[in-house]
PADOLO-576988 format. One record per residue (C-alpha): residue number from 0; residue in one letter; chain; z, x, y. Coordinates in steps of 0.02 Angstrom, whole numbers. Layout:
REM PADOLO-576988
   pos   code   unit       c3       c1       c2
   NUM      A      A        Z        X        Y
...
//
This chain:
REM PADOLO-576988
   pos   code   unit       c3       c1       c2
     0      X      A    -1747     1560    -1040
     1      X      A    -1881     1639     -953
     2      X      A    -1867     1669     -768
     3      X      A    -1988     1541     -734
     4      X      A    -1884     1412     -801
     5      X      A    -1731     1474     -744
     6      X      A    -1801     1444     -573
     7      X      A    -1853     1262     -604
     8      X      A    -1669     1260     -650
     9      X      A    -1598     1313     -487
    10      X      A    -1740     1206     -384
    11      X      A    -1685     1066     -490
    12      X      A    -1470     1094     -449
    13      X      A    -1509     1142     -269
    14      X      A    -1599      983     -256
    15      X      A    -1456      912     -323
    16      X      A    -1342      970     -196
    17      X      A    -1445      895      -68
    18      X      A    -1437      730     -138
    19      X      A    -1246      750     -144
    20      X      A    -1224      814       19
    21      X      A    -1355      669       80
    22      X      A    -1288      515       25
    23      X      A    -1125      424       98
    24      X      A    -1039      375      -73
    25      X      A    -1060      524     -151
    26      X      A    -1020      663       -9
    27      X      A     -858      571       26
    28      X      A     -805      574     -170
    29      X      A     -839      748     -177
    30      X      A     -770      781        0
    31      X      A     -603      700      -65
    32      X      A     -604      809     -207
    33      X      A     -599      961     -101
    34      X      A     -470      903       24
    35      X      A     -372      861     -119
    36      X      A     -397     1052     -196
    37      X      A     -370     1121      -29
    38      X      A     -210     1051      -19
    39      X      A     -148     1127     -188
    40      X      A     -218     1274     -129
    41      X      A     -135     1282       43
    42      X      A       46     1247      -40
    43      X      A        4     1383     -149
    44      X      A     -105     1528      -51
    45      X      A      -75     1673     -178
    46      X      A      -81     1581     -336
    47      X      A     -254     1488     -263
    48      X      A     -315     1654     -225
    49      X      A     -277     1734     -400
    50      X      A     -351     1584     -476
    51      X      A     -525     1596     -372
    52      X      A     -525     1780     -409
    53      X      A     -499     1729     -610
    54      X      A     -637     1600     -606
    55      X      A     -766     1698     -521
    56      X      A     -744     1842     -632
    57      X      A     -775     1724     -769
    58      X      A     -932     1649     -688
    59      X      A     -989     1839     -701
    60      X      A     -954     1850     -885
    61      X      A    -1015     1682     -946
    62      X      A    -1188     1596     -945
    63      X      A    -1108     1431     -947
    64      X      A     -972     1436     -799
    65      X      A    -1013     1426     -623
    66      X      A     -889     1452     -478
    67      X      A    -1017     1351     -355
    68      X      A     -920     1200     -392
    69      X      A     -759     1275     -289
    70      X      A     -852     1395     -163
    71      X      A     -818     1232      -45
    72      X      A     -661     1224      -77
    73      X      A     -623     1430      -29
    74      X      A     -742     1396      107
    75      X      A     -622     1269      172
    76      X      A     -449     1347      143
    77      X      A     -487     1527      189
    78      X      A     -646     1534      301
    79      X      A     -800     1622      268
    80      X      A     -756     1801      282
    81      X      A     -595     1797      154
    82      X      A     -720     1677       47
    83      X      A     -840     1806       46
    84      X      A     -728     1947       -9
    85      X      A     -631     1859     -126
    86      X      A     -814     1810     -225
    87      X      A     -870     1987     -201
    88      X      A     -701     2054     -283
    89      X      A     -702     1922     -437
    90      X      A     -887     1952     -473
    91      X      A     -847     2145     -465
    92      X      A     -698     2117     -569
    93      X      A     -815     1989     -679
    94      X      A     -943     2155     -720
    95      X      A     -826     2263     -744
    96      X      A     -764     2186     -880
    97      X      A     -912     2137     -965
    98      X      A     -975     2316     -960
    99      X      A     -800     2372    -1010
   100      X      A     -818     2244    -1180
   101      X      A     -985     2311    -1215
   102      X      A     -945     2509    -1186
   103      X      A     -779     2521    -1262
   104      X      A     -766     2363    -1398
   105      X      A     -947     2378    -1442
   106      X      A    -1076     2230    -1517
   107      X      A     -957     2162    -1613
   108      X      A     -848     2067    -1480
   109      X      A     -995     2051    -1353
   110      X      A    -1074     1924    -1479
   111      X      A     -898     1813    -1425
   112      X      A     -984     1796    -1242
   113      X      A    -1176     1833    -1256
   114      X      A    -1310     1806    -1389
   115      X      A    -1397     1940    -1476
   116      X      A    -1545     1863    -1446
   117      X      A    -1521     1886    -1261
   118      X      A    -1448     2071    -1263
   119      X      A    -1577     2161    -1417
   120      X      A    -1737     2159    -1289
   121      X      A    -1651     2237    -1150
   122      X      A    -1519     2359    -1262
   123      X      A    -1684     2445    -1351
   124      X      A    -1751     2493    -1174
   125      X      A    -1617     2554    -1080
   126      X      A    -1536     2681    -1217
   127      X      A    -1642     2811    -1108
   128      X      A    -1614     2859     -924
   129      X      A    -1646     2739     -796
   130      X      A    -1661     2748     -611
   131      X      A    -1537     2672     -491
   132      X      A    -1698     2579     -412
   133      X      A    -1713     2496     -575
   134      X      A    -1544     2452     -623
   135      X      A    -1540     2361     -457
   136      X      A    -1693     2275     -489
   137      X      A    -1648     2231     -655
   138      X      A    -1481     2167     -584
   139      X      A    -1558     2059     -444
   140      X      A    -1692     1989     -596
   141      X      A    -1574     1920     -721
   142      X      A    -1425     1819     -709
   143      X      A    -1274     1901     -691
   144      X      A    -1177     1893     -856
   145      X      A    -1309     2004     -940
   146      X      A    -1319     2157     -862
   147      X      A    -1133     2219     -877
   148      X      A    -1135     2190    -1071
   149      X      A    -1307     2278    -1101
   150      X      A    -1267     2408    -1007
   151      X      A    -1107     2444    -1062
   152      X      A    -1177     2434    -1240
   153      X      A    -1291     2587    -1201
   154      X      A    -1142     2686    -1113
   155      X      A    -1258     2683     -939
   156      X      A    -1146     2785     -801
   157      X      A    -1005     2660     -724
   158      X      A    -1021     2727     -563
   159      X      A    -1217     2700     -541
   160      X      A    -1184     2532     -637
   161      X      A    -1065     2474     -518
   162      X      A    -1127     2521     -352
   163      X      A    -1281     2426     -422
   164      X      A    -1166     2283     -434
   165      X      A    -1083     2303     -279
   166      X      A    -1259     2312     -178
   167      X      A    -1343     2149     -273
   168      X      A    -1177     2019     -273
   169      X      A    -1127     2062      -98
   170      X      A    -1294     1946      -34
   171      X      A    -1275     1833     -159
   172      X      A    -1098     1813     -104
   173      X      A    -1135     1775       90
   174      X      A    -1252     1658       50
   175      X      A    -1165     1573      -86
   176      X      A    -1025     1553       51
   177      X      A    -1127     1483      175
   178      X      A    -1228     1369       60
   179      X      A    -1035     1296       13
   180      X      A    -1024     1285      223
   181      X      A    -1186     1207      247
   182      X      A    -1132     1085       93
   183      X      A     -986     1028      192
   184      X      A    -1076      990      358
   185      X      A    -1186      901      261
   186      X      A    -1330     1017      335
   187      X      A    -1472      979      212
   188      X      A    -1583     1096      312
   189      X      A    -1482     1246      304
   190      X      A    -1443     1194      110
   191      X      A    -1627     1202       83
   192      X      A    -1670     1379      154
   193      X      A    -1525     1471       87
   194      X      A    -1544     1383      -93
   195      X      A    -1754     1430      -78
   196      X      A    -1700     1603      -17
   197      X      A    -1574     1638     -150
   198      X      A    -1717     1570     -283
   199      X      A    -1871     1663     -201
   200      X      A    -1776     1844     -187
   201      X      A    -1712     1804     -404
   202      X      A    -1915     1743     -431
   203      X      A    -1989     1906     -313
   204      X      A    -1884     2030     -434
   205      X      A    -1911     1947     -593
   206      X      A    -2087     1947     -559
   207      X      A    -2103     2128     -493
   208      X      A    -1970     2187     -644
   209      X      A    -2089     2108     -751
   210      X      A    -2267     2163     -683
   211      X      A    -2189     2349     -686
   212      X      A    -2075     2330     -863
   213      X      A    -2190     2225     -963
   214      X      A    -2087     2050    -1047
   215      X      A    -2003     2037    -1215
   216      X      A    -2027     1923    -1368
   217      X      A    -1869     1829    -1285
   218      X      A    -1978     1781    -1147
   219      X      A    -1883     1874    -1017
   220      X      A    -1922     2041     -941
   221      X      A    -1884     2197    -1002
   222      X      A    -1883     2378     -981
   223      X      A    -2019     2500    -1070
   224      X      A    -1962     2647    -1156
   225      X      A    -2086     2757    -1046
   226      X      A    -2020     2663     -896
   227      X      A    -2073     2752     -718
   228      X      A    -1920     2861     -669
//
């Protein structure tokens, strides 16, 4: 998916949310929900906690799984600021991992969580030495369960990797908290600006990674080999 679609995608789900958040019937279903969750959650505060962590590791690892669907629910148990650090620590946790998989078990197993299709384009240009500049851009560009797994596949330094990490998901984290308080006080207005924010800062480094890096046959961007150091 190119990252022109994959921002149609996230107009198109943060519109979504809107609706959701907008209409009577279907705020209160989903509003039950997370009083419901929040009171499993509450009777159980570590095992909640564990099971957040878990999930938003995953959501790091896998194209397919989102924790945005519970972010309301932390929001409401723990507040904004344990919310936040609990989202920063799975997503963390969630990279680590995937570049753990590629570095140390190799192609093989990464083909279990990510297409080859995805990871060739980006693998063939980043065997050299890259920048910290541009791992961060190419961190903020793509979504996050690619990175980790590419760059783990071409043994890139761990530390540079995840201070990389650390510096792009720690944004993305604060705002994905307050976009699950802004759901919950139905504030469409705040929904909108930190949904068009989040989109516009993923579109402004796609769109420079790809005017500097040039764009694979995958339709994504990618990395030269004679990349600017």
């Amino acid at each position: 998916m190119s990252y022109k679609r994959r921002a149609a995608v996230l107009v198109v789900l943060l519109i979504g949310i809107v609706v959701v958040a907008s209409l009577d019937a279907t705020y209160d279903a989903v509003h039950a929900l997370i009083a419901w969750a929040d009171g499993i959650v509450a009777a159980h505060a570590i095992a909640g906690a564990v099971v957040f962590i878990a999930l938003s590791a995953l959501s790091a690892m896998l194209a397919f799984f989102s924790t945005a669907l519970v972010v309301p629910v932390a929001v409401d148990a723990w507040g904004k600021l344990v919310t936040v650090a609990f989202l920063w620590i799975g997503w963390l946790t969630g990279g680590t991992l995937s570049y753990c998989i590629g570095r140390f078990l190799g192609r093989r197993v990464v083909r279990w969580f990510i297409s080859d299709e995805k990871l060739r384009p980006y693998q063939a240009r980043l065997s050299g030495v890259v920048s910290f500049r541009h791992i961060v851009l190419f961190q903020f560009a793509l979504p996050s369960e690619i990175p980790g797994y590419v760059l783990g596949l071409v043994a890139y330094p761990f530390r540079t990797y995840i201070g990389a990490l650390a510096i792009v998901e720690l944004p993305f984290a604060i705002g994905s908290v307050y976009l699950g308080q802004s759901f919950l006080q139905r504030n469409a207005l705040a929904i909108i600006a930190l949904g068009a924010a989040g989109i516009l800062v993923t579109l402004l480094a796609a769109s420079v990674f790809h005017r500097l890096f040039g764009e694979a046959h995958s339709g994504e961007p990618v990395l030269h080999d004679q990349a600017p150091r």
